[in-house]
C-alpha positions in Angstrom: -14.7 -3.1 -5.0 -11.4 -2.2 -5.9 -7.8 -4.1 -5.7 -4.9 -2.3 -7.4 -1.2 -3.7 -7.7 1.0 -1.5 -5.9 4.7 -2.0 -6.9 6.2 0.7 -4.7 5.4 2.6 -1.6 4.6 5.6 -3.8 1.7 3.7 -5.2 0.8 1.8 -2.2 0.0 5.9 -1.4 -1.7 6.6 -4.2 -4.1 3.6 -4.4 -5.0 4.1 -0.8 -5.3 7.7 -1.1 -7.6 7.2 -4.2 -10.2 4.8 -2.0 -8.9 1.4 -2.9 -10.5 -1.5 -0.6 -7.0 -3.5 -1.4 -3.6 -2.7 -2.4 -1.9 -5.5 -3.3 2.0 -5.4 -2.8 3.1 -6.7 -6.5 6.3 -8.4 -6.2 6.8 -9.0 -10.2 6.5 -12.0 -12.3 6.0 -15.1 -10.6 9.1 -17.2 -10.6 7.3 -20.8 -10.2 5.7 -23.0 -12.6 6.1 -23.9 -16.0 6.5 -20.4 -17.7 7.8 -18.8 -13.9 10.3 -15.7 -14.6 14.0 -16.9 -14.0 15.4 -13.7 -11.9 13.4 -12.3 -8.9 13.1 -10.9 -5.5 14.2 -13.4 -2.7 10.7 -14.2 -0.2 13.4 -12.3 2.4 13.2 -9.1 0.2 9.8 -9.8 -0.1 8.9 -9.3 3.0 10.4 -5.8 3.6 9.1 -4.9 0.3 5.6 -5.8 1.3 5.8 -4.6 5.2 6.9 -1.1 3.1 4.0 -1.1 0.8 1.4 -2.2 3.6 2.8 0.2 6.2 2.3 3.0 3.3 -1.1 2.2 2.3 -2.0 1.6 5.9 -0.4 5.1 7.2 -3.1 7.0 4.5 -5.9 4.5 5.5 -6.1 2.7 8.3 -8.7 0.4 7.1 -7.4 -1.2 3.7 -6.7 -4.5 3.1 -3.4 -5.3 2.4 -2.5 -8.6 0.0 0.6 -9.9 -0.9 1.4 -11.8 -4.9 4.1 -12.4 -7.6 7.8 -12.9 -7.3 9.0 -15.9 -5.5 5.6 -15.8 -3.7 3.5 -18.4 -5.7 2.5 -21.2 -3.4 0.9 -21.7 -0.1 4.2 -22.4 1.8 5.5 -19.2 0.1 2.6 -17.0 1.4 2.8 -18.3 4.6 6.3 -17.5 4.8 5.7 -13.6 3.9 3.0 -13.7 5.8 4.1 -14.9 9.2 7.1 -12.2 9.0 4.6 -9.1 7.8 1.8 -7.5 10.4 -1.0 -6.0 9.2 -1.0 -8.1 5.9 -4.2 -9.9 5.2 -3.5 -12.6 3.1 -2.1 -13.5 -0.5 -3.8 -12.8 -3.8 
């Protein structure tokens, strides 16, 4: 079982191509919590960042599982956010 970060479309491609059972869409260092990175993505540039990366992986395999994790996504009402806005996103990682 395999579950590769993906950071760009490009690599959303690759992973999928190469057989990976999940491509996660990596949004960078998680901005939340006590050692959280100060500058990130907003959870609205998230979610075209992730729709991007799972429409990629998705248009080389149909069947992977696409996750979501990092940036400003870091708690439950943050996934929830990304994931109500993406389709064809399974969850957060």
């Amino acid at each position: 079982f395999t579950s590769p970060y993906a950071f760009t479309v490009a690599e959303a491609e690759q992973m999928a191509a190469a057989g990976a059972d999940v491509v996660v869409a990596h949004m960078g260092l998680t901005t939340k919590g006590a050692i959280g990175a100060h500058t990130a993505r907003s959870l609205d540039d998230c979610v075209r960042e992730v729709q991007a990366i799972a429409d990629a992986a998705k248009a080389v395999r149909s069947d992977v599982i696409v996750l979501c994790h990092g940036g400003p996504i870091a708690m439950p009402d943050d996934a929830e956010y990304v994931l109500q806005r993406t389709k064809g996103v399974h969850g957060f990682y």
